[in-house]
Backbone as JSON, one array per atom type, in Angstrom:
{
  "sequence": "XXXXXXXXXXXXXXXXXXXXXXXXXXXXXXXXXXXXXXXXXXXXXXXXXXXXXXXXXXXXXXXXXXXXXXXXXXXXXXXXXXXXXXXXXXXXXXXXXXXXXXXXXXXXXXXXXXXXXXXXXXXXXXXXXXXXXXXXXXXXXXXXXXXXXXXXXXXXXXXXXXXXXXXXXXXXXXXXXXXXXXXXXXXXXXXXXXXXXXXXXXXXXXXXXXXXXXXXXXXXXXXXXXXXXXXXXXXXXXXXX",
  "N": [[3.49, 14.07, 33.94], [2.91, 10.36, 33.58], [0.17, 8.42, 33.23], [-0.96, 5.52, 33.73], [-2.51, 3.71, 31.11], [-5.62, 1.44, 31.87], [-5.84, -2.08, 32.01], [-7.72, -3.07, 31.05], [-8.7, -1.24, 29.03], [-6.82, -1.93, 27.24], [-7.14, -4.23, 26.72], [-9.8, -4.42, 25.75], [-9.07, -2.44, 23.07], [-7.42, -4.2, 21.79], [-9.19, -6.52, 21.6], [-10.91, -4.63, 19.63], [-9.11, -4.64, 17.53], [-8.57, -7.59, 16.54], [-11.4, -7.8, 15.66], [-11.55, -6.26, 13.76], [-9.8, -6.87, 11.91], [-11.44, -9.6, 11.12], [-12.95, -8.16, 9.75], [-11.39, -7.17, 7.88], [-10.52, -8.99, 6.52], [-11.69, -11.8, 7.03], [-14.29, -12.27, 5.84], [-14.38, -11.72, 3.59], [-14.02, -13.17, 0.43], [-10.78, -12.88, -1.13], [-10.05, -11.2, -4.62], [-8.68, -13.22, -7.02], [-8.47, -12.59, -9.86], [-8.5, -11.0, -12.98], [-10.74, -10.67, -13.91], [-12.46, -11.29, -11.91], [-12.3, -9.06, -10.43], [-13.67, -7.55, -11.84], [-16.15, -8.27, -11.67], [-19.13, -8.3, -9.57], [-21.04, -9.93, -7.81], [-22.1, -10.76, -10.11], [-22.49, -8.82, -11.79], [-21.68, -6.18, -13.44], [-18.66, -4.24, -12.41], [-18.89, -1.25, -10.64], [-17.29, 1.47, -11.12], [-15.38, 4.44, -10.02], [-14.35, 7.77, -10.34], [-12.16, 9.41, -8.85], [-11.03, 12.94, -7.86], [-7.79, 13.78, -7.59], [-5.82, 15.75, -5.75], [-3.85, 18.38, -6.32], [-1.19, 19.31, -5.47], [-0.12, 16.77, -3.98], [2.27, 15.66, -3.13], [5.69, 16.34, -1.97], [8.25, 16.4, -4.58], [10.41, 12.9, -4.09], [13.64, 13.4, -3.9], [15.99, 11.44, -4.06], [18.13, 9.7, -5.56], [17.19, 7.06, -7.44], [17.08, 3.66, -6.71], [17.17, 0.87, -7.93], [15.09, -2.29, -7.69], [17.02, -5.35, -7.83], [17.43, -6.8, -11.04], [15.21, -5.79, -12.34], [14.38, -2.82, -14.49], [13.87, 0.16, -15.71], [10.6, 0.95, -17.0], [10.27, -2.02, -16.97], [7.85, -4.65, -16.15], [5.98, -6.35, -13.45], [7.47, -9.91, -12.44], [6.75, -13.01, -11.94], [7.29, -15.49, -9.44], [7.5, -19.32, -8.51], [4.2, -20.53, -7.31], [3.18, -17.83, -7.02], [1.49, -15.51, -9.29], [-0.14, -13.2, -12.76], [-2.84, -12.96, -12.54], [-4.62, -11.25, -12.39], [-4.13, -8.58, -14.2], [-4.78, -6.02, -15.9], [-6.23, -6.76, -19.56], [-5.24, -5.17, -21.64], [-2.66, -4.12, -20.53], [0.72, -3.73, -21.76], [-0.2, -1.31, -22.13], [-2.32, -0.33, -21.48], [-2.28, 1.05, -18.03], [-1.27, 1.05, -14.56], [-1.09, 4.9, -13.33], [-0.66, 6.32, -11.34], [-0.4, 5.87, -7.77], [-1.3, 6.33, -4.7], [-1.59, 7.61, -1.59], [-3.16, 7.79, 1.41], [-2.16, 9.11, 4.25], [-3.41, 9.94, 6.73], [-5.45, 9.66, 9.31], [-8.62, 7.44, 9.84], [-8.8, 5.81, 7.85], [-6.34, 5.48, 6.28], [-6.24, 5.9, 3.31], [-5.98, 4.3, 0.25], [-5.84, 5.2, -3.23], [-6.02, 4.41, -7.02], [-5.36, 5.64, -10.14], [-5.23, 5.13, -13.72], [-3.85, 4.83, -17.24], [-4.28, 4.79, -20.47], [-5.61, 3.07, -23.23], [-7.51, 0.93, -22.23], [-8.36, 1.79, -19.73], [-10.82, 3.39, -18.47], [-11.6, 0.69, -17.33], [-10.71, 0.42, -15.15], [-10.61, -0.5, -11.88], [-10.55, 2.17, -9.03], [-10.4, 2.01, -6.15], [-11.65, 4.06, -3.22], [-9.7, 2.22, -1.23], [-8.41, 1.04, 2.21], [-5.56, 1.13, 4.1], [-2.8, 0.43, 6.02], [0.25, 2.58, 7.66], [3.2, 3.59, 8.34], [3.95, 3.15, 12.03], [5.88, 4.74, 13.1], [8.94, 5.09, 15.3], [9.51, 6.47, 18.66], [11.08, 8.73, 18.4], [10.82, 9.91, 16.46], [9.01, 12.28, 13.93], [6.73, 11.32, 12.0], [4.94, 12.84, 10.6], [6.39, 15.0, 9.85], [8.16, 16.29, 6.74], [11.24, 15.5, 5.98], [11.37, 13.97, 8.16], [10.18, 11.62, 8.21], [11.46, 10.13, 6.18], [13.34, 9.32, 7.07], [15.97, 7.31, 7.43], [15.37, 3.94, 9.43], [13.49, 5.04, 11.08], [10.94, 4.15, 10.82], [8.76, 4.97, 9.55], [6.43, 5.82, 7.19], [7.23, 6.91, 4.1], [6.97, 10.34, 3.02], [6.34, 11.91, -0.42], [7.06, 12.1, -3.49], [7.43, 8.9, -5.52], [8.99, 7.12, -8.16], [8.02, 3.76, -8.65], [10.11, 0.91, -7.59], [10.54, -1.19, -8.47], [10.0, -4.85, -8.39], [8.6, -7.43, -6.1], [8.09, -11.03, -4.93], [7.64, -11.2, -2.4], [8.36, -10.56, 0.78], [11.17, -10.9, 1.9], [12.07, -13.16, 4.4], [9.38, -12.81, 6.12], [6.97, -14.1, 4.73], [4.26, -13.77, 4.66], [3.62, -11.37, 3.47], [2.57, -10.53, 0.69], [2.94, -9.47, -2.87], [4.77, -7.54, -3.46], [4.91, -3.99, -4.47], [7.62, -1.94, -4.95], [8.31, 1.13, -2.64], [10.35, 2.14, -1.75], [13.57, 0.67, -2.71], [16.71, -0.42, -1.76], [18.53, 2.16, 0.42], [16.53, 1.37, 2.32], [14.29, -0.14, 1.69], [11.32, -0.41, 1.66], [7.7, -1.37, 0.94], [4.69, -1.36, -0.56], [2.29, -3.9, 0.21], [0.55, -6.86, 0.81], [-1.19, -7.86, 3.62], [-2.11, -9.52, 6.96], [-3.51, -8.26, 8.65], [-4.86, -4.8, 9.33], [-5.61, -2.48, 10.56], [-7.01, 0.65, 12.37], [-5.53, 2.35, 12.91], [-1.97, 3.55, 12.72], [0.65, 1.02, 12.05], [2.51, -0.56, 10.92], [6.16, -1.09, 10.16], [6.62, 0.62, 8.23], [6.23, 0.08, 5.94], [3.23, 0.21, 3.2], [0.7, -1.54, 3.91], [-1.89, -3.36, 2.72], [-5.01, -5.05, 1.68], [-5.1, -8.33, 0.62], [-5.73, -8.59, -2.26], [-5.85, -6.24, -3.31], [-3.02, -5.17, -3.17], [-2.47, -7.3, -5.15], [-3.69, -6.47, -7.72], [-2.36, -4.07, -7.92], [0.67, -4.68, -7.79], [0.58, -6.14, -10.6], [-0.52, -4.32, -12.53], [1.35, -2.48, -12.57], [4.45, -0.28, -13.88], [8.11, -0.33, -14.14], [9.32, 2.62, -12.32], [7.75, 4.35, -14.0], [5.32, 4.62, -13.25], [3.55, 6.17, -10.42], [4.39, 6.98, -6.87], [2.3, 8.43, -4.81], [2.83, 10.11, -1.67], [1.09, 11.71, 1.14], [-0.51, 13.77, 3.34], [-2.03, 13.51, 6.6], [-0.43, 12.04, 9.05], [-0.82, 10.54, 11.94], [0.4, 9.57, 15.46], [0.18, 6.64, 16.79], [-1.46, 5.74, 19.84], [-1.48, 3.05, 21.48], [0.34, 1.71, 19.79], [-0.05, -1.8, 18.02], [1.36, -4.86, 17.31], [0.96, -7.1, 14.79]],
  "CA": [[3.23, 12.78, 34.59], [2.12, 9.43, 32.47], [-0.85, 7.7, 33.19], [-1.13, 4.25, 32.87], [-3.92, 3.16, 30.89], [-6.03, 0.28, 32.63], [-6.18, -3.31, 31.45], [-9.19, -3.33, 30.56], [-8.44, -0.56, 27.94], [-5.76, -2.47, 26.3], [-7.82, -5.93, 26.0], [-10.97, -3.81, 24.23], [-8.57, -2.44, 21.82], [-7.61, -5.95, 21.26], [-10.47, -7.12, 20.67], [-11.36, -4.38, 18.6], [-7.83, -4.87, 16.47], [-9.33, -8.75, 16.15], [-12.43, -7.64, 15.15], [-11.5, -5.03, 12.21], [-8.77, -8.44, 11.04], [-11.89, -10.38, 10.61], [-13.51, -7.34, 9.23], [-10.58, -7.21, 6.37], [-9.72, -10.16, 5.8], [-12.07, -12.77, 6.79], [-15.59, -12.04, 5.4], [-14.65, -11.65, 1.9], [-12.81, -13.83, -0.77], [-9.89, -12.04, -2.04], [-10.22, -11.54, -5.76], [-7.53, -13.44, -7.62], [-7.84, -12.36, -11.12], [-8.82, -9.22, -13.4], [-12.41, -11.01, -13.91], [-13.0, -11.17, -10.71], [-12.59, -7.27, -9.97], [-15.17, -6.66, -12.83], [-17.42, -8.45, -11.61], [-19.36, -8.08, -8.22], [-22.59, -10.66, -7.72], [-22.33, -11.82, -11.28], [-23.27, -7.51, -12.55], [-19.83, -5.34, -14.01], [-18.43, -3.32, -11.13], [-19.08, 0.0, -10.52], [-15.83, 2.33, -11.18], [-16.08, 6.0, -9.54], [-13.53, 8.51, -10.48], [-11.4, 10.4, -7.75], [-10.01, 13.82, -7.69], [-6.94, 13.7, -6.98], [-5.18, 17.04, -5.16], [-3.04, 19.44, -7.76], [0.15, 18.77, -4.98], [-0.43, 15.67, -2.9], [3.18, 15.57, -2.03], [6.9, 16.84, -2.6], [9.07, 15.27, -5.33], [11.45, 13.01, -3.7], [15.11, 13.71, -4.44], [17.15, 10.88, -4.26], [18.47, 8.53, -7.05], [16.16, 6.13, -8.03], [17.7, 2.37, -6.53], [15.94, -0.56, -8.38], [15.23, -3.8, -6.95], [17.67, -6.4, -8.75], [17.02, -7.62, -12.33], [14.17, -4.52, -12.69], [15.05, -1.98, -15.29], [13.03, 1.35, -16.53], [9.53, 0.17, -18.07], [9.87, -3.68, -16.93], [6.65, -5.36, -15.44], [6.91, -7.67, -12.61], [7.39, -11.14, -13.33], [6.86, -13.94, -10.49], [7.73, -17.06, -9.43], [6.57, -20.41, -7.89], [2.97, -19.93, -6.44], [2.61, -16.27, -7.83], [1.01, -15.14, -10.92], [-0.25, -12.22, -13.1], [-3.63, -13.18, -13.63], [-5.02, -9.67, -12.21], [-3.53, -7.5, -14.93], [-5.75, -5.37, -17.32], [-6.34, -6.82, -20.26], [-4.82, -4.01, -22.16], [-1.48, -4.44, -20.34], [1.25, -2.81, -21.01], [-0.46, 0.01, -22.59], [-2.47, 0.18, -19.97], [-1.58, 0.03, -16.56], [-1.92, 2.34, -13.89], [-0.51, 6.16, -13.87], [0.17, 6.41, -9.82], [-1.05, 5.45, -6.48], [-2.02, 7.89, -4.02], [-1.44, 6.98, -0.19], [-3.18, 9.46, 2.58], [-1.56, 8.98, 5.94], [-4.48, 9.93, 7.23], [-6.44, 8.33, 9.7], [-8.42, 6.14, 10.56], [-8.31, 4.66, 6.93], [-5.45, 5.63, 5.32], [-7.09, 5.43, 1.97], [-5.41, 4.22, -1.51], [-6.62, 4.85, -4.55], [-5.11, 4.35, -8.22], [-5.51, 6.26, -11.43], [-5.14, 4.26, -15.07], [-3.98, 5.34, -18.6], [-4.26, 3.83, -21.57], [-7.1, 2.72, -24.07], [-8.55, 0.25, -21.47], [-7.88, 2.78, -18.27], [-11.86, 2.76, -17.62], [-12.04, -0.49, -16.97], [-9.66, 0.01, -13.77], [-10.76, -0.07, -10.01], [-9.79, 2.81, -8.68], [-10.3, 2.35, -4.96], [-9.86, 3.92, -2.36], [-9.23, 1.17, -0.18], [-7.82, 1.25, 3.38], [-4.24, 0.47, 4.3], [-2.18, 0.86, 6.75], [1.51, 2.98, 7.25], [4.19, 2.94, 9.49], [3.44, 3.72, 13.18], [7.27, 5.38, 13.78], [9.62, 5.12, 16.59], [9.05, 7.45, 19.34], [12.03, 10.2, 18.67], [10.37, 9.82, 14.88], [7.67, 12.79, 13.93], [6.28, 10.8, 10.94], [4.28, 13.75, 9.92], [7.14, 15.7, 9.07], [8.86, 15.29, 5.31], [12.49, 14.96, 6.35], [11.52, 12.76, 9.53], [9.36, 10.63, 7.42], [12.37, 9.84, 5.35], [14.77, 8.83, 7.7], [16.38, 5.82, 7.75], [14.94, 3.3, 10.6], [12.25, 5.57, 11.28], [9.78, 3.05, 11.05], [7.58, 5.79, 9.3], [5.93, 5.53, 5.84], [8.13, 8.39, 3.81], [6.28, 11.12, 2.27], [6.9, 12.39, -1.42], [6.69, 11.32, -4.83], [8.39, 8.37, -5.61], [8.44, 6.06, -8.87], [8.16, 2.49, -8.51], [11.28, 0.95, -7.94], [10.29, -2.9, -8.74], [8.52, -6.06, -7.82], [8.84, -9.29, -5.61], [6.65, -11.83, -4.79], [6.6, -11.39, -1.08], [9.06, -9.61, 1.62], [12.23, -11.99, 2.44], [11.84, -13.52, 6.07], [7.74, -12.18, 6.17], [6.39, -14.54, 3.69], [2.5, -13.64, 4.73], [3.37, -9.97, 2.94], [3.14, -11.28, -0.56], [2.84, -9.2, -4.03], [5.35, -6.04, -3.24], [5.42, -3.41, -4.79], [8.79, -1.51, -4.49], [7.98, 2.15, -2.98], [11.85, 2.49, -1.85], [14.25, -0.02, -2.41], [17.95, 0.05, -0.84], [18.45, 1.8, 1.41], [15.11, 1.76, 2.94], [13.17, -1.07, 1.6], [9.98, 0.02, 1.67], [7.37, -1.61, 0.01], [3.71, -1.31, -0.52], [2.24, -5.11, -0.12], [-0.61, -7.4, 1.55], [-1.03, -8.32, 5.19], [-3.72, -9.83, 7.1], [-3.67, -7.02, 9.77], [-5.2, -3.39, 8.43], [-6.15, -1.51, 12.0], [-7.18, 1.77, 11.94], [-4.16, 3.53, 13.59], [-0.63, 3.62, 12.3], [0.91, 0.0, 12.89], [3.66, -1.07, 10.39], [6.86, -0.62, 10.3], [7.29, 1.91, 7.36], [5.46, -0.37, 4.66], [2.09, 0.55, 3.45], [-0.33, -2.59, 4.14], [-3.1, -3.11, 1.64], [-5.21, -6.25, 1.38], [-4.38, -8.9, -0.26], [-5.9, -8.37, -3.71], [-5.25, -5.03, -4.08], [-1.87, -5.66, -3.29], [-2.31, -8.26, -6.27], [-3.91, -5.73, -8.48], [-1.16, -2.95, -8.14], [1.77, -5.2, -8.38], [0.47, -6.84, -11.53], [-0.14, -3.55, -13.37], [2.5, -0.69, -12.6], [5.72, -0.38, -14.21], [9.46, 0.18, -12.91], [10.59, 3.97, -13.02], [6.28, 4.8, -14.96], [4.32, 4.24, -12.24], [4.59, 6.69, -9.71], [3.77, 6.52, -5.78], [2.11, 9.2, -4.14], [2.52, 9.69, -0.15], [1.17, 12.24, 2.33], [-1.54, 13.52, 4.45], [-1.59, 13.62, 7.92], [0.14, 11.42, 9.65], [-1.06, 10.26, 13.87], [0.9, 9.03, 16.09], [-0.87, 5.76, 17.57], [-1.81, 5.88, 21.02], [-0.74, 2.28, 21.7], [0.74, 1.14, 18.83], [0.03, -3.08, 18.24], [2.15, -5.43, 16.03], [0.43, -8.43, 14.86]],
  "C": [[2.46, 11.88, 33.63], [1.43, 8.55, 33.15], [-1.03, 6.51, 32.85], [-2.48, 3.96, 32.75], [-4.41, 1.53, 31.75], [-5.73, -0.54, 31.32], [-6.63, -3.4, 30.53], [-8.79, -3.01, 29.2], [-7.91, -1.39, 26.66], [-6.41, -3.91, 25.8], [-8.65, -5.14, 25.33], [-10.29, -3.45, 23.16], [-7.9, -3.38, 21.2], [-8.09, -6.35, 20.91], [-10.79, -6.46, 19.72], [-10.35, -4.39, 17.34], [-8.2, -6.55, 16.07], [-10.52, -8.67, 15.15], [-12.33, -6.92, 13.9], [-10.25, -6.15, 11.29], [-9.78, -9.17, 10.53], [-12.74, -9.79, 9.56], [-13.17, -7.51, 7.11], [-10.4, -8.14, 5.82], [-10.33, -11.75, 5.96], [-13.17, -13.37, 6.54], [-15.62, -12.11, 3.89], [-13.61, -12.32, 1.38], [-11.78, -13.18, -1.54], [-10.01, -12.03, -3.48], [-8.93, -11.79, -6.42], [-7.09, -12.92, -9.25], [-8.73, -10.94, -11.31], [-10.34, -9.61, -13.74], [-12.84, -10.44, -12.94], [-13.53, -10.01, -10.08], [-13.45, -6.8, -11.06], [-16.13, -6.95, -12.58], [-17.98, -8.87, -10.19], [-20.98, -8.43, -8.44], [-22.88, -10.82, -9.16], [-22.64, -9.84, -11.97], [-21.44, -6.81, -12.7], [-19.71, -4.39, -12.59], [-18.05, -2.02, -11.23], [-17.69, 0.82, -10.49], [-16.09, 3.81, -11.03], [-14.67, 6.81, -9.81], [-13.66, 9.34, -9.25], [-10.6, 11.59, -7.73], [-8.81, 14.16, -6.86], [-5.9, 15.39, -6.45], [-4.22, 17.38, -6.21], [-1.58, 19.06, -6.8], [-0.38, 18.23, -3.78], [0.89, 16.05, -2.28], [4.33, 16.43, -2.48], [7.77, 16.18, -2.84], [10.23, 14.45, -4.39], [13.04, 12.6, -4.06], [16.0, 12.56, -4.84], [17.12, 9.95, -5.19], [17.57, 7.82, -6.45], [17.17, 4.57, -7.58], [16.86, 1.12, -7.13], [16.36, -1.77, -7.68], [16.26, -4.9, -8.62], [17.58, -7.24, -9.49], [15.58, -6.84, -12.97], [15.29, -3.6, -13.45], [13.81, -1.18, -15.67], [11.77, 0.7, -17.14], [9.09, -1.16, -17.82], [8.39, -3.57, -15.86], [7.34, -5.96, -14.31], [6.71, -8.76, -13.31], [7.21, -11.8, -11.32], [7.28, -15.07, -10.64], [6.86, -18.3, -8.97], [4.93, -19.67, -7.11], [2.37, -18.46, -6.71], [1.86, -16.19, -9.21], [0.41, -13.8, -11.37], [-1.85, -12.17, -13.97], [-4.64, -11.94, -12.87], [-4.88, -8.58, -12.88], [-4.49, -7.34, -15.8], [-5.67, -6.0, -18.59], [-5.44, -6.57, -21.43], [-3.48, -3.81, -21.74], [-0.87, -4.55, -21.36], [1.03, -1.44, -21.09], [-1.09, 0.33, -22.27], [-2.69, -0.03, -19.0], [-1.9, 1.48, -15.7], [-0.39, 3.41, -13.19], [0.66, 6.33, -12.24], [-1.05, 6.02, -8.72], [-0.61, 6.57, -5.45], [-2.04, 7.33, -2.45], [-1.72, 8.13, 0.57], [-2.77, 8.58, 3.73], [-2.88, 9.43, 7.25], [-5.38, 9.14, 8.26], [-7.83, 8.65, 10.12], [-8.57, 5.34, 9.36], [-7.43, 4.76, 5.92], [-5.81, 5.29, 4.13], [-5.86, 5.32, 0.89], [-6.22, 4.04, -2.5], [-5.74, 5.15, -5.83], [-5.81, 5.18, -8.89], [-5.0, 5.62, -13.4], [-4.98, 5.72, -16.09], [-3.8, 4.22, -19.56], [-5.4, 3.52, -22.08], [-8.29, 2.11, -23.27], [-8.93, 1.06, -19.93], [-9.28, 2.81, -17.78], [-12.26, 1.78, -17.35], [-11.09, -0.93, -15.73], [-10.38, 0.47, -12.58], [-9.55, 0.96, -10.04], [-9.6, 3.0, -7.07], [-11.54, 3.28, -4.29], [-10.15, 2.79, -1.69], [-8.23, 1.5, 0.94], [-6.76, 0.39, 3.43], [-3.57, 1.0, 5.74], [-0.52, 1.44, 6.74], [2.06, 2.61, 8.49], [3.99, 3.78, 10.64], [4.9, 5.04, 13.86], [7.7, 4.91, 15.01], [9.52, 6.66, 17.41], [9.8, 9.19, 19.15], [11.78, 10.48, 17.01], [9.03, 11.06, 14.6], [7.29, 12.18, 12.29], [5.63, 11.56, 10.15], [5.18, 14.62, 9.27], [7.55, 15.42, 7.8], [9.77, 14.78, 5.61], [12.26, 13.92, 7.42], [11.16, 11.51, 8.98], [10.23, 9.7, 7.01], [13.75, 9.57, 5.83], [14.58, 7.52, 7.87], [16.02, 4.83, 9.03], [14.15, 3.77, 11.56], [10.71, 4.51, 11.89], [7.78, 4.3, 10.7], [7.37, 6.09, 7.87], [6.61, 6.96, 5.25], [6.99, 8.87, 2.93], [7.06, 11.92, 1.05], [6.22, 11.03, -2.23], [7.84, 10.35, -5.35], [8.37, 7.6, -7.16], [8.21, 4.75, -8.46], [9.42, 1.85, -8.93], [11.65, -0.86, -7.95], [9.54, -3.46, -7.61], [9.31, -7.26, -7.07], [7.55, -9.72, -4.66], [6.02, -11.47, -2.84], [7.94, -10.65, -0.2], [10.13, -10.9, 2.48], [12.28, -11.67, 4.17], [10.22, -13.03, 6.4], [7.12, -12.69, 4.96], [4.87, -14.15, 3.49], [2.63, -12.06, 4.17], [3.65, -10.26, 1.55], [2.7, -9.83, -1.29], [3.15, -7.41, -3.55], [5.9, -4.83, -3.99], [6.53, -2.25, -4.51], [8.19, -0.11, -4.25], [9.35, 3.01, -2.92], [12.64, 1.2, -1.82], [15.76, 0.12, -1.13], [18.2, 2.03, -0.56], [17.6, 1.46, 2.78], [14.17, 0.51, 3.19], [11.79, -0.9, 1.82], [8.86, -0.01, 1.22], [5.89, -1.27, 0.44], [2.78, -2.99, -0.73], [1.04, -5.76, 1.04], [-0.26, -7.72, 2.86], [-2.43, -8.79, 5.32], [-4.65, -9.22, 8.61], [-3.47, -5.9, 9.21], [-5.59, -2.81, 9.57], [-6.53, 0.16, 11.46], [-5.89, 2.94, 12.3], [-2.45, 2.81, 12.95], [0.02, 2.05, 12.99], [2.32, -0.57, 12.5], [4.91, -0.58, 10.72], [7.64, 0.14, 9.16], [6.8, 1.31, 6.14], [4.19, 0.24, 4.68], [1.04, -1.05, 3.31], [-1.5, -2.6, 3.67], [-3.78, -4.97, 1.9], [-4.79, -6.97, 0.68], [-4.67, -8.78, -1.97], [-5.87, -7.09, -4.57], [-3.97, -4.58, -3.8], [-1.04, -6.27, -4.58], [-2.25, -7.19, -7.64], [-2.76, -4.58, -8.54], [0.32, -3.44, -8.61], [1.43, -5.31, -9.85], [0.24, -5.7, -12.52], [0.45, -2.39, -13.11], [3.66, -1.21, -13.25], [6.93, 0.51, -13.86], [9.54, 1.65, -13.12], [9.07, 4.62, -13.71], [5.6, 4.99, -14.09], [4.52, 4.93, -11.05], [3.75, 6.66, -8.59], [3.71, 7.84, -4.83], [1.75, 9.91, -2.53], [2.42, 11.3, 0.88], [-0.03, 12.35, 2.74], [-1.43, 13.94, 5.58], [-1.33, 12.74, 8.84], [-0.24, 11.37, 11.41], [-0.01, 9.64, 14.44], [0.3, 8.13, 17.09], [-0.45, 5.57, 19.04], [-0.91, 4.51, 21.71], [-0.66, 1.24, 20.74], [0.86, -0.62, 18.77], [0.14, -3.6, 17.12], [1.76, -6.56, 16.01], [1.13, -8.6, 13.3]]
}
């Protein structure tokens, strides 16, 4: 027998899905360039190394699809209104190794890893994101379920990066995407201005906006590789803003 939750219920977690939006996104200035992330109240910013697990996830199998006009090694490039003024210094030699996504909740954490000559001079996170909440006949925690088509559940495994665009055609407010599956999937990793604590998207991973900025601007296609599991929830009452 199912229980309907009261009212009430559903407006407080409203409010508190309001309240953790103004939390992310409207207290602090996004940082637009690679200055910016070095420097926190005018002093260099603190960079903490993360151990990362010996097997986060399991490789995943299928051909590699690139986004169109990406090739092996390329950068992104942007267009009108975009730019690349977040990138290391040290770009392209160094850039960062892989990104690390726990499914986890209640902050699905990301954090990067750098190589290259300049590689300590990279934020590494973690930072909170959000994944995809699934459809109900979806166990998102599983590997194979994860990885089904129209799932609406962030896939788990190791993927490369499979290119860049500026923002998510028809969803312009999800700008600087990095590719985590292209066709047939689409699946990108990219900004929003809703981060909740419970599973909400629909199979993207949702990062703020400047570390959104920062990841696009240094990974490369097919080098850069994207690491996804964890434990996966199934949100109680899943809300799409």
């Amino acid at each position: 027998m199912t229980t309907m939750r009261p009212h009430s219920f559903l407006n407080l977690k409203t409010v508190l899905g309001l309240y953790l939006l103004v939390l992310t996104t409207g207290c602090a200035v996004p940082k637009q360039t690679w200055q910016e992330w070095m420097e926190v109240e005018g002093a260099p910013q603190a960079i903490v190394a993360r151990a990362v697990p010996a097997s986060w996830s399991e490789p995943h199998l299928e051909a590699l699809v690139l986004a169109e006009g990406y090739e092996i090694g390329d950068a992104a490039r942007t267009g009108e209104g975009f730019n690349l003024e977040a990138r290391n210094p040290g770009f392209p030699e160094t850039h960062i190794e892989s990104i690390h996504v726990d499914l986890s909740d209640p902050n699905h954490e990301v954090w990067i890893q750098w190589t290259g000559p300049q590689a300590h001079m990279g934020p590494t996170g973690p930072w909170r994101s959000n994944p995809g909440r699934g459809i109900p006949e979806c166990d998102c925690d599983d590997f194979e379920g994860s990885n089904t088509v129209d799932s609406w559940c962030t896939p788990k495994g190791l993927f490369p990066v499979a290119g860049f665009t500026d923002h998510l055609e028809g969803v312009t407010a999800c700008h600087y995407v990095t590719w985590i599956q292209h066709a047939p999937r689409y699946i990108g990793l990219h900004s929003h201005n809703f981060i909740p604590t419970w599973a909400n998207s629909h199979g993207c991973v949702r990062v703020p906006y400047d570390v959104s900025k920062l990841i696009h601007n240094n990974s490369l296609v097919g080098i850069t590789m994207i690491s996804i599991g964890g434990t996966w929830t199934r949100p109680d009452e899943p809300l799409d803003f």
